[in-house]
C-alpha positions as CSV (number, residue, x, y, z in Angstrom):
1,X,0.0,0.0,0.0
2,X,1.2,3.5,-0.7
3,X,-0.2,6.7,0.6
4,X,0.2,10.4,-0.7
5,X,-0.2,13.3,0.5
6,X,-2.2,15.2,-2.4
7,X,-4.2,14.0,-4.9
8,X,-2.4,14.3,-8.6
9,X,-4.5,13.1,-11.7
10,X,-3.7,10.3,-13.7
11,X,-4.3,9.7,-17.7
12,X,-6.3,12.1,-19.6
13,X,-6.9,13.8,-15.7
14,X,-8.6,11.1,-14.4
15,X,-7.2,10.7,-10.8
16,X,-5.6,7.9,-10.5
17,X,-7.6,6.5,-7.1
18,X,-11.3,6.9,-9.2
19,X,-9.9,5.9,-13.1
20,X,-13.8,5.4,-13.6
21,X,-14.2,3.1,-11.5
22,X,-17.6,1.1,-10.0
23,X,-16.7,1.3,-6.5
24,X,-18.6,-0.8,-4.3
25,X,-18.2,-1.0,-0.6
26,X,-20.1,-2.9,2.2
27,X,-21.0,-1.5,5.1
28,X,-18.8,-2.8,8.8
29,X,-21.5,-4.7,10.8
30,X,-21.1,-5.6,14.5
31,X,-23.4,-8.1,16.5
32,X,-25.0,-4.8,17.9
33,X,-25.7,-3.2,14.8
34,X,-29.1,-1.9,14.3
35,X,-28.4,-2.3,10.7
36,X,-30.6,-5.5,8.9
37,X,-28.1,-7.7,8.6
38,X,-28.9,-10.9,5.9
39,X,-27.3,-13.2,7.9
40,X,-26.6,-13.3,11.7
41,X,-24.4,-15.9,13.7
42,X,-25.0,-16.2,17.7
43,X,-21.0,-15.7,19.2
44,X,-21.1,-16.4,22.6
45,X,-18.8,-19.6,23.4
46,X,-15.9,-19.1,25.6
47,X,-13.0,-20.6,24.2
48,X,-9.7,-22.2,25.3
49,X,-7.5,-20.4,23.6
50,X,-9.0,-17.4,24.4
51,X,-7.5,-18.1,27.8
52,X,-4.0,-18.7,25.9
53,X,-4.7,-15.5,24.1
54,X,-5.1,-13.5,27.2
55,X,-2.2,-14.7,29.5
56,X,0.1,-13.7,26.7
57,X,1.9,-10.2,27.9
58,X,-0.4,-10.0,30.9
59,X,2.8,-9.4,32.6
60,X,4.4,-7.2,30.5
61,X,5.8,-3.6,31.9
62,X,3.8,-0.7,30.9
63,X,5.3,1.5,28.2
64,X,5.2,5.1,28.2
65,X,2.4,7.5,29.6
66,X,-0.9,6.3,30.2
67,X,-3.6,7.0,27.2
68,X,-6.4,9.5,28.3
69,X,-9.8,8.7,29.3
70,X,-11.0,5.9,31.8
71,X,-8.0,3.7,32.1
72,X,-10.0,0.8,31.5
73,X,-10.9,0.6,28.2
74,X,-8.2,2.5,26.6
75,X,-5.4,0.6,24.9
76,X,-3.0,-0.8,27.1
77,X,1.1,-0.2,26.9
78,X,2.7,-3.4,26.2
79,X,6.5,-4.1,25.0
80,X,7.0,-5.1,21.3
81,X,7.7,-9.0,22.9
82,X,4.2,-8.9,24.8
83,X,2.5,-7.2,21.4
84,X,4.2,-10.4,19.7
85,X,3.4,-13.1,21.9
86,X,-0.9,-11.8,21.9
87,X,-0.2,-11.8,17.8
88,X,1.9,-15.7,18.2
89,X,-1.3,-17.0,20.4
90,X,-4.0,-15.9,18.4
91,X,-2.1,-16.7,15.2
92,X,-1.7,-20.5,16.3
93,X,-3.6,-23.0,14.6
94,X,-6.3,-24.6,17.0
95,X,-7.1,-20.8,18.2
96,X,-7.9,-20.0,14.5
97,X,-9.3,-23.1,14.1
98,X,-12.0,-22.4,17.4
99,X,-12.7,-19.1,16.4
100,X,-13.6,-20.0,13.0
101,X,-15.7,-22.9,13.9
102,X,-17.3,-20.4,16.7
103,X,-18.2,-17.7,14.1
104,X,-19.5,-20.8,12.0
105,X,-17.6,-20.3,9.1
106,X,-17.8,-22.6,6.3
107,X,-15.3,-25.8,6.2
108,X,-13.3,-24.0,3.0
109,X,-12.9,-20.9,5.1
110,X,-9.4,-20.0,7.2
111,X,-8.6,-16.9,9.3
112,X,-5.2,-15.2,9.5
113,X,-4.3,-12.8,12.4
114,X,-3.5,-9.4,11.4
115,X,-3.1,-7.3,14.5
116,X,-4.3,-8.0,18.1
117,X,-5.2,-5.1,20.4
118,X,-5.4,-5.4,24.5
119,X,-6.8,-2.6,27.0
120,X,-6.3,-2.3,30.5
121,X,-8.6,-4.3,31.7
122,X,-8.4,-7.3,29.8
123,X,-10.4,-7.1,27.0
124,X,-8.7,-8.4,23.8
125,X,-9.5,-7.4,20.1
126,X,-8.0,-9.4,17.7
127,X,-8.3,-8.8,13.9
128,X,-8.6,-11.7,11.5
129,X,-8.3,-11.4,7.3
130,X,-9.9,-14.3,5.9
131,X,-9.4,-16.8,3.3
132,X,-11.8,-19.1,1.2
133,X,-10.6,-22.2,-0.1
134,X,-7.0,-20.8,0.1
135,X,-7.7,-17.6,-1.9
136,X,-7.7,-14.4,-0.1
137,X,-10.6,-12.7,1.1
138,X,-10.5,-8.8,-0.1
139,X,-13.5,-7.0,2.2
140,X,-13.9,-10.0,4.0
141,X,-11.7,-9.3,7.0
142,X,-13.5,-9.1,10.6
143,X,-12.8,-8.1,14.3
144,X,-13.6,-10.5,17.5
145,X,-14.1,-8.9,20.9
146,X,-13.3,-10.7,23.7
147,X,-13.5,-10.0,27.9
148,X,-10.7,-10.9,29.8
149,X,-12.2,-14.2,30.8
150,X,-12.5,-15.0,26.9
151,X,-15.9,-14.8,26.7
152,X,-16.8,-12.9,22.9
153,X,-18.6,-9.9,23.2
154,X,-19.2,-8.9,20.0
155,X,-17.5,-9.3,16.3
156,X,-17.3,-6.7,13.9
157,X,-17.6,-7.1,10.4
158,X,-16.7,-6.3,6.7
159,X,-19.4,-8.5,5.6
160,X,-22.0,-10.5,6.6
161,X,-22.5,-12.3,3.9
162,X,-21.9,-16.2,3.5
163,X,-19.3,-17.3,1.1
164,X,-19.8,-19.9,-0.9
165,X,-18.2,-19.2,-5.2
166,X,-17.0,-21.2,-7.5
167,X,-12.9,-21.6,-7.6
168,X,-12.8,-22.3,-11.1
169,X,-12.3,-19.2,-13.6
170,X,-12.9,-19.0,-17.3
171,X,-9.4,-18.6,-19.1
172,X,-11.3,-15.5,-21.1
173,X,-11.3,-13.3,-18.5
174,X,-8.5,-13.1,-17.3
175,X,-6.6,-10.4,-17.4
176,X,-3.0,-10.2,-18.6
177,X,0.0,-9.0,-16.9
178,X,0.5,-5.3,-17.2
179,X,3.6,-4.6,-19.2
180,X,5.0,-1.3,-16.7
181,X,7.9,-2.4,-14.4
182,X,6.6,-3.8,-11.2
183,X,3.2,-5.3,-12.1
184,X,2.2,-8.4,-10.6
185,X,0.7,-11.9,-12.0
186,X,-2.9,-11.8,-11.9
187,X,-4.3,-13.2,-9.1
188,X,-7.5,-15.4,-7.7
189,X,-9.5,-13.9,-5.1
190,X,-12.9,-13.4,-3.4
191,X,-14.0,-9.9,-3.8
192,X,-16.4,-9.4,-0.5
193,X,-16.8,-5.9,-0.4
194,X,-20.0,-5.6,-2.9
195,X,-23.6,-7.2,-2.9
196,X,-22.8,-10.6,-3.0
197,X,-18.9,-12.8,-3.3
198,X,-18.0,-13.4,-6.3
199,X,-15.0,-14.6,-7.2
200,X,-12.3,-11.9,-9.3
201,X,-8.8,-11.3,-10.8
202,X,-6.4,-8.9,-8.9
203,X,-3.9,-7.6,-10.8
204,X,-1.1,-4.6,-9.6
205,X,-0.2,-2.1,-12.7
206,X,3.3,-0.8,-11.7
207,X,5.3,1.9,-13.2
208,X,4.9,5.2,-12.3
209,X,2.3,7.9,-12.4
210,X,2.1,11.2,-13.9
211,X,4.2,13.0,-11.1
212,X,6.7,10.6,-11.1
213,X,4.5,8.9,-7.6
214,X,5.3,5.0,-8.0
215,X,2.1,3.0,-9.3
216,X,0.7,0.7,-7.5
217,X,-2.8,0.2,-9.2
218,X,-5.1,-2.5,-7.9
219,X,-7.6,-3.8,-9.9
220,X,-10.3,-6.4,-9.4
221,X,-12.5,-7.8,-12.1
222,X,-15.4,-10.4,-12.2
223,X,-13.6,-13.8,-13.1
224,X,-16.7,-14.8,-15.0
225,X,-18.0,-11.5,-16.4
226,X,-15.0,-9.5,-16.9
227,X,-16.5,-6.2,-14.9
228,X,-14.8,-4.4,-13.0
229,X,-15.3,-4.1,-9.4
230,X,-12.6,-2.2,-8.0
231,X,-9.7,-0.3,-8.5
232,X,-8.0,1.7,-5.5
233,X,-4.3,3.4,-5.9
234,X,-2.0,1.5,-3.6
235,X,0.1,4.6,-3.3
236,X,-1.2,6.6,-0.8
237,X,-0.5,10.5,-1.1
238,X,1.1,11.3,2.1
239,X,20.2,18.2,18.0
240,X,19.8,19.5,14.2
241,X,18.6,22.8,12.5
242,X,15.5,22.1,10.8
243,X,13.5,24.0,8.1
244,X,10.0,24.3,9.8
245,X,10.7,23.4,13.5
246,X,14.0,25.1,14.3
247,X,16.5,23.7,16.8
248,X,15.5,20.2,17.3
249,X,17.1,17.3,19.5
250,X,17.8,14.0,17.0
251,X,18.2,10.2,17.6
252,X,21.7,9.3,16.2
253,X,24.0,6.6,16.7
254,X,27.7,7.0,16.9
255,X,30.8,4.6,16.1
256,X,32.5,5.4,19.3
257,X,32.3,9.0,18.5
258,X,34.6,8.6,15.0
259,X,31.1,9.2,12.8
260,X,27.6,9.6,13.6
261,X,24.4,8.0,11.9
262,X,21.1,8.8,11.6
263,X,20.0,6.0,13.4
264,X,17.4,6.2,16.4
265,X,18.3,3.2,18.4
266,X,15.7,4.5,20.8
267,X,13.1,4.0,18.4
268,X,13.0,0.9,16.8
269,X,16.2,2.1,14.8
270,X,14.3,4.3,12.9
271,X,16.7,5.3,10.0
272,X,16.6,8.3,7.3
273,X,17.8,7.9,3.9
274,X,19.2,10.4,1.0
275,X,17.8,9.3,-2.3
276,X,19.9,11.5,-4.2
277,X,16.6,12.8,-6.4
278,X,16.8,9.2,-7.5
279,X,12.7,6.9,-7.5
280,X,14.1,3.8,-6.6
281,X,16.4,1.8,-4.2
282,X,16.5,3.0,-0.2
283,X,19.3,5.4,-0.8
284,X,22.2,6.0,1.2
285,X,22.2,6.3,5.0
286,X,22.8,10.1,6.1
287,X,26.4,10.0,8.3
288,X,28.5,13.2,9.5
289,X,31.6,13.4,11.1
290,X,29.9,15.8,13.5
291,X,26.0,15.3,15.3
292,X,25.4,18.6,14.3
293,X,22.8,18.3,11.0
294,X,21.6,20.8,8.8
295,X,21.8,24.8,8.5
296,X,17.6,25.1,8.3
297,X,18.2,26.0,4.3
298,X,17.1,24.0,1.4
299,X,20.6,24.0,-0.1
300,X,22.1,22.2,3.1
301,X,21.0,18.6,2.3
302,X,20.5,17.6,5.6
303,X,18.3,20.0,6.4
304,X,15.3,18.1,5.0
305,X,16.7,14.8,6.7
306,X,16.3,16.6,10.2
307,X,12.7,17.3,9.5
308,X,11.7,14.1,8.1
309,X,13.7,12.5,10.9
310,X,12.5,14.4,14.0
311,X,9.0,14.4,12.2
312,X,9.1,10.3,12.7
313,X,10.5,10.4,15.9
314,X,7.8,13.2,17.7
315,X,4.9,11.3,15.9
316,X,6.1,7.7,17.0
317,X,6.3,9.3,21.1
318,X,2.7,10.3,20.2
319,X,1.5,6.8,19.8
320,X,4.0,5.4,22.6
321,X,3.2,8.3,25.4
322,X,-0.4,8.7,24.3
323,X,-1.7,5.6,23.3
324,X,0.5,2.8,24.9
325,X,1.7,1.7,20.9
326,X,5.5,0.5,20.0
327,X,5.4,1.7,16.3
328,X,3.5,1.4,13.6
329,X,2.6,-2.0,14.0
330,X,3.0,-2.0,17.8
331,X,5.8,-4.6,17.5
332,X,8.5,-2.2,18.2
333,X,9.6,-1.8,14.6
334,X,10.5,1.7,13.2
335,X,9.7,2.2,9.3
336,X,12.5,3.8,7.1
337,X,12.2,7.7,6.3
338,X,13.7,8.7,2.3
339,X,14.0,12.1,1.5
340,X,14.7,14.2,-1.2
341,X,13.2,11.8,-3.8
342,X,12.6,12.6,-7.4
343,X,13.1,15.8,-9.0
344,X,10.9,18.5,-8.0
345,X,8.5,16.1,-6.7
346,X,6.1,18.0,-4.7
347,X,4.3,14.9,-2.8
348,X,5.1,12.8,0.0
349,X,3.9,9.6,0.3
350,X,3.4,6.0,2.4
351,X,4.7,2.3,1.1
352,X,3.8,-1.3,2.6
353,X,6.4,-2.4,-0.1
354,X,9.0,-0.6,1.4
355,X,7.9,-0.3,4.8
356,X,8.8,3.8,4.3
357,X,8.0,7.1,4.2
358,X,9.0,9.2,1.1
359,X,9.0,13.2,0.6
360,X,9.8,15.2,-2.4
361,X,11.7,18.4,-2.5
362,X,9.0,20.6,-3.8
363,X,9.1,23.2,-6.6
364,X,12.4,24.2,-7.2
365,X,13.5,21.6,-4.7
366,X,12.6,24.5,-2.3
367,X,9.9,23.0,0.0
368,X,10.7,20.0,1.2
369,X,7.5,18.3,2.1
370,X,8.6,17.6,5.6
371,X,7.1,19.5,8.3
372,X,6.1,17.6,11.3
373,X,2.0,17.5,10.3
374,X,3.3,15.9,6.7
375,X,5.5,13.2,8.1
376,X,2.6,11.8,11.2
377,X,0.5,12.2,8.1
378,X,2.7,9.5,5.9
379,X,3.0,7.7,9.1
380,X,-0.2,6.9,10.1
381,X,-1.1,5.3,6.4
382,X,1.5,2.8,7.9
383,X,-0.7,2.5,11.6
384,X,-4.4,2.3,9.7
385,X,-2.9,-0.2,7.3
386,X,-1.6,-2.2,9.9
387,X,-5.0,-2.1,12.0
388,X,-8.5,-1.7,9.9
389,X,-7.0,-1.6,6.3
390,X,-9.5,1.0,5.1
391,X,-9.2,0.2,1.4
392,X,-8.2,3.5,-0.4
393,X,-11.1,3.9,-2.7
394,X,-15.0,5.1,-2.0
395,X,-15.7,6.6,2.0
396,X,-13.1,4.0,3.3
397,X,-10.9,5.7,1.2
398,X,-12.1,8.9,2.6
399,X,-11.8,7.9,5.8
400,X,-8.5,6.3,5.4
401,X,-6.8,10.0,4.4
402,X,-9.0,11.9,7.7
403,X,-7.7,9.7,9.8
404,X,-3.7,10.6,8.9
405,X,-5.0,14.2,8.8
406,X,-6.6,13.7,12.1
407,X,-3.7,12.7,13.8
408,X,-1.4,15.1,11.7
409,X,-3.0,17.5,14.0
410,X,-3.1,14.9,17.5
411,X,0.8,15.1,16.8
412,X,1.0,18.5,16.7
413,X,-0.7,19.2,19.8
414,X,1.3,16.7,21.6
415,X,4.2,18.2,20.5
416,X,3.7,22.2,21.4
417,X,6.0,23.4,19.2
418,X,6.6,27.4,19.8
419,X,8.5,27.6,16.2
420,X,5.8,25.3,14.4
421,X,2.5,26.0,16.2
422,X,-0.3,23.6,16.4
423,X,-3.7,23.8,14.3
424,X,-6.2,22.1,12.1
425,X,-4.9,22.9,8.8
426,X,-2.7,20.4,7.0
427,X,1.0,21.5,5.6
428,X,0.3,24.9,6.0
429,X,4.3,25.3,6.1
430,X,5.0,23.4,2.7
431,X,3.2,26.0,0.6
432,X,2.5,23.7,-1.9
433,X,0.8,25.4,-4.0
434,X,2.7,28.0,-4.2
435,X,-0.1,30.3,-2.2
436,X,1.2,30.6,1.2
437,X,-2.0,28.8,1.6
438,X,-2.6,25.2,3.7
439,X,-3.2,22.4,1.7
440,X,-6.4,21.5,4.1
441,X,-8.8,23.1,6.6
442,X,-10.7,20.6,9.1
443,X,-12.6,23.4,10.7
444,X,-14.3,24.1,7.1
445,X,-13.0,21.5,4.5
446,X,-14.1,23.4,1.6
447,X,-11.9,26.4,2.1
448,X,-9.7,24.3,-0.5
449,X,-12.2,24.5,-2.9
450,X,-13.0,21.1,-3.4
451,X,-13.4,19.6,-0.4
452,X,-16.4,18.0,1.1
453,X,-17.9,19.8,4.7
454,X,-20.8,17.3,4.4
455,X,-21.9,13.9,3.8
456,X,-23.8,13.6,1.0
457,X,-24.9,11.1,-1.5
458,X,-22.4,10.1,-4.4
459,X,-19.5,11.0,-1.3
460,X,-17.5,7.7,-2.3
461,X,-17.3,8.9,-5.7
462,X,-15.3,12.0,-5.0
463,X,-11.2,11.8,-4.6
464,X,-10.3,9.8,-1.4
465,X,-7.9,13.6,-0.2
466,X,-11.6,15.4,-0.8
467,X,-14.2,13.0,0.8
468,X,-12.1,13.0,3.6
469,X,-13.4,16.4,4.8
470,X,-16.3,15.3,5.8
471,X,-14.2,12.8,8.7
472,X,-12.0,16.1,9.1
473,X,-14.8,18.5,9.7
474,X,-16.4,15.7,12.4
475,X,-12.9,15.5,14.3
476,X,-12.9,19.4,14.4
477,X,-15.9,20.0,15.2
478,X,-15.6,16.7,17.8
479,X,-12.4,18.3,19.4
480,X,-13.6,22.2,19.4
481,X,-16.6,22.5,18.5
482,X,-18.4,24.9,16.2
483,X,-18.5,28.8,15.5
484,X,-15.9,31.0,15.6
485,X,-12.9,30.9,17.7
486,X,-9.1,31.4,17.7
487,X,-6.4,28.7,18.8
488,X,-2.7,29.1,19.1
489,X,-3.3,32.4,17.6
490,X,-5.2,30.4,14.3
491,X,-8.4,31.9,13.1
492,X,-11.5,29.1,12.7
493,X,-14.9,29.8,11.8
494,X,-16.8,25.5,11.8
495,X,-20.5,25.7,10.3
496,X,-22.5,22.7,11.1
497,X,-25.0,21.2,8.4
498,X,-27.8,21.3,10.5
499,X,-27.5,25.1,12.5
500,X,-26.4,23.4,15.3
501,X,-23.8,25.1,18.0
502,X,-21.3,22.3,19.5
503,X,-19.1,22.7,22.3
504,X,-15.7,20.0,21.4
505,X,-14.7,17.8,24.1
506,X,-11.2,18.4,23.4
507,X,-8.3,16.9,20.9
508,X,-6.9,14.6,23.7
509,X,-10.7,12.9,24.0
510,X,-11.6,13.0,20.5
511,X,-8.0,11.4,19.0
512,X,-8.6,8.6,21.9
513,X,-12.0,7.8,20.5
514,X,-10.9,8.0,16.9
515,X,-8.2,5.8,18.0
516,X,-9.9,3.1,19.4
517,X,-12.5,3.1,17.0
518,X,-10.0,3.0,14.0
519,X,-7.7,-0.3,16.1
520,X,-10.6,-1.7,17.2
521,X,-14.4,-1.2,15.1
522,X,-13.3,-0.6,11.8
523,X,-12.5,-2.8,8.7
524,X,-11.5,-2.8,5.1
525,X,-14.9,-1.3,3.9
526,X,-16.4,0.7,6.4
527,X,-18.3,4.1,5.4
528,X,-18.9,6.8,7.1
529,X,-22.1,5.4,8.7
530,X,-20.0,2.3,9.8
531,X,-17.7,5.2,11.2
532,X,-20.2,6.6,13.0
533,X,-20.9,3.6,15.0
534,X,-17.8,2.9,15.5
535,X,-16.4,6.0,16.9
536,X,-20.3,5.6,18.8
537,X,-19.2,2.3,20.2
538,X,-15.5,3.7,20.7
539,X,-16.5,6.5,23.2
540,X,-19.5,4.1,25.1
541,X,-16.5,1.9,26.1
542,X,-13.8,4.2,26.9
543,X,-16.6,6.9,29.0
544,X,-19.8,5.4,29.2
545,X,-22.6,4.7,26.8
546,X,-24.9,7.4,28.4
547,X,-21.6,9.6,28.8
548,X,-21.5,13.2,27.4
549,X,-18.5,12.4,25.4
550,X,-20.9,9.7,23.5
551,X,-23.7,12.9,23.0
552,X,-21.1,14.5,21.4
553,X,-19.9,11.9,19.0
554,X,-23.4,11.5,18.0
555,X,-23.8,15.2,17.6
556,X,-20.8,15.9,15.9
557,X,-21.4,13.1,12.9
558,X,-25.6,14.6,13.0
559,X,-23.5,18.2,11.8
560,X,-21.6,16.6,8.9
561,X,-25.4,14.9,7.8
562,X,-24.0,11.7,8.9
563,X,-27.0,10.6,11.1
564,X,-27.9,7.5,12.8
């Protein structure tokens, strides 16, 4: 999966996350949905390796600061090795085999652990991707709740739907290998994410796009028909003197003092890479003689290194202090940072491939896009791909961008930066296009002009970076409210779709609901609906389910015409 930061358009200006495309999402069900659901399954057996599941990392050392909110349903801190041994019980093969035949899934049907999440007290939430008849499930993946005791309170879902298609594909439709450098072998899946499975083709065109942005084009067709049913860009856009947050203090390694490396051994060995204006391979490591980096100019090559690199390191002690989370993935793992990539490439962008963040110079190779807002932004593709995989097409795609916009601006709060000051606009130091003006707005999305405030119908079918105003424009209003009012010295002036005045709970409480909602509720296809329940179900657990915090959620969503 790749990320970016803004939304380029692909052939004959057809952006290259829409290309025409039928997109077709289903909505994320739980087993307290009020939704009709076609097909329900009763989940309610406790199960042995539940037990196993739980005592794994019980007795693990806290990490970091505790998260906000009630300490007991808010994430709990646990070491990478406690992270890993929850993901090594759930993952082993009779607990995949009990919790399948407890959800009473089919004989042909297998479940594979993506990520696991615990809270303090007890409760487990692991997330399972599933297979059918050894093919992948895409839209099928689903989330089990579980007590302490390993009793299953409730499962969240992509689908409801039973699967039950035909393995066998016609040789006539399917589709050939694309011939750009990097496309993949056509392959058989079960596409789960529209009416009814069916079984498809997914193929990956490669190459590059337009802006020089690497390609990574997934596209899913009807094995038997030949129609296409999805396509979704898998390139997601987006002590040192730095460009946009002055004098910072930098991770860095030393070989006893005869050369330094920029190396964070005291997170996860996060590393930052020159790529020379080249588009592929890591690059080179950046070293000095001296651990003094950068001049805060373009010309001084560094200089865009100790942005990108402090920008990693402030937005992975968000997760840890805030949120109890070792890294992207929570297993203690830091992703690779590359900077000055292309030639005036003005984007920045998130890779699964790589496991990286990327950034461009910018026009002239004068704006590197590495402010501290653009690099949590890149980052957090890496967290929501790791947790509910929000496909990047439709309002999951949508979703998928507010989220790394909403905690673009969580970061920035956390950090308090008197050189870079915190708001709700995103890169508003990059000056991307050349306007002095932010690239975003989440008090009033459509401030850029093409932004959406409000739900409406048709929302999937707008760009992924534009449909996410309308999870934007919740968060703000969620977090501060609605009117006029100034923050940190930043004008905002938040309408509300239905007249209504809001009072926000505050960023701290709205980015812990988010969070939990996003780790824990949501899946591959939810919509904004699904979001609302989710962020619904999020704040119940963490403050109460007749809490004020849960009045405001609901309130919140009702003034972006997303009502229940």
């Amino acid at each position: 999966m790749y990320a970016s930061l803004v939304r380029f358009s692909g052939p004959s200006g057809t952006p290259p996350t829409s290309l025409g495309a039928r997109v077709t999402t289903s909505s994320t069900r739980t087993s307290t949905s009020p939704r009709p659901r076609p097909r329900r399954r009763a989940v309610a057996v406790a199960l042995a390796a539940s037990a196993a599941l739980l005592a794994a990392g019980l007795g693990a050392a806290p990490v970091g600061a505790a998260p906000p909110g009630p300490p007991g349903a808010a994430p709990a801190a646990l070491s990478p090795g406690a992270y890993l041994d929850l993901v090594r019980a759930a993952d082993a093969p009779d607990a995949k085999r009990a919790t399948a035949q407890e959800l009473g899934l089919g004989a042909r049907e297998a479940l594979e652990v993506r990520s696991v999440v615990k809270n303090n007290n007890g409760d487990v939430h692991v997330r399972y991707e599933r297979t059918y008849a050894g093919l992948p499930v895409v839209g099928g993946d689903l989330v089990v709740h579980r007590t302490k005791d390993g009793d299953t309170k409730r499962v969240t879902r992509a689908t409801d739907a039973e699967i039950a298609v035909n393995t066998d594909a016609p040789a006539t439709h399917r589709p050939a290998r694309a011939a750009a450098k990097g496309s993949t072998e056509p392959r058989k899946v079960v596409w789960a994410g529209g009416d009814r499975p069916v079984l498809a083709w997914q193929r990956v065109v490669g190459g590059t796009q337009p802006d020089g942005t690497p390609n990574r084009l997934h596209q899913l067709t009807d094995a038997r028909t030949g129609e296409k049913l999805l396509e979704y860009q898998g390139v997601h856009k987006g002590n040192g003197h730095s460009m946009y947050s002055g004098k910072v203090e930098l991770g860095t390694t030393t070989d006893k003092g005869r050369r330094y490396s920029m190396v964070d051994a005291a997170r996860g060995d996060a590393r930052t890479h020159d790529m020379n204006n080249g588009q592929s391979g890591q690059g080179t490591l950046f070293t000095s003689r001296r651990d003094l980096w950068g001049d805060g100019t373009p010309a001084n090559r560094e200089t865009a290194a100790v942005d990108a690199h402090h920008g990693a390191a402030v937005t992975w002690d968000y997760f840890r202090d805030v949120h109890g989370r070792q890294g992207i993935r929570g297993d203690g793992e830091a992703a690779l940072t590359r900077v000055h990539y292309g030639d005036n490439y003005s984007n920045a962008f998130w890779s699964d491939g790589c496991f990286c963040m990327t950034y461009g110079d910018g026009a002239g190779n004068a704006k590197p896009l590495t402010s501290v807002d653009v690099a949590a932004h890149e980052m957090v593709h890496g967290l929501t791909s790791a947790t509910a995989g929000l496909i990047y097409a439709g309002e999951s795609g949508g979703l998928n961008e507010a989220t790394s916009d909403i905690f673009a601006a969580a970061v920035e709060f956390h950090v308090d930066s008197p050189v870079d000051r915190a708001d709700y606009h995103v890169g508003e130091l990059i000056d991307i296009r050349g306007d002095g003006k932010p690239l975003r707005y989440m008090d009033q999305p459509s401030r850029d002009g093409r932004s959406l405030d409000y739900w409406r119908p048709g929302a999937g079918n707008v760009g992924v970076h534009y449909s996410s105003g309308i999870g934007n424009h919740f968060f703000y209003l969620l977090a501060e409210g609605s009117g006029k009012k100034e923050i940190n010295g930043v004008a905002y002036d938040s309408p509300t779709y239905d007249g209504s005045v809001l009072e926000g709970i505050g960023i701290n409480k709205a980015a812990a609901i988010w969070f939990k909602a996003l780790t824990e509720q949501m899946t591959s296809t939810t919509d904004y609906q699904d979001a609302r329940r989710a962020t619904v179900t999020a704040a119940g657990d963490l403050y109460g389910a007749d809490s004020a915090e849960v009045r405001a959620v609901e309130a919140a969503w009702t003034a972006v015409n997303v009502t229940g």
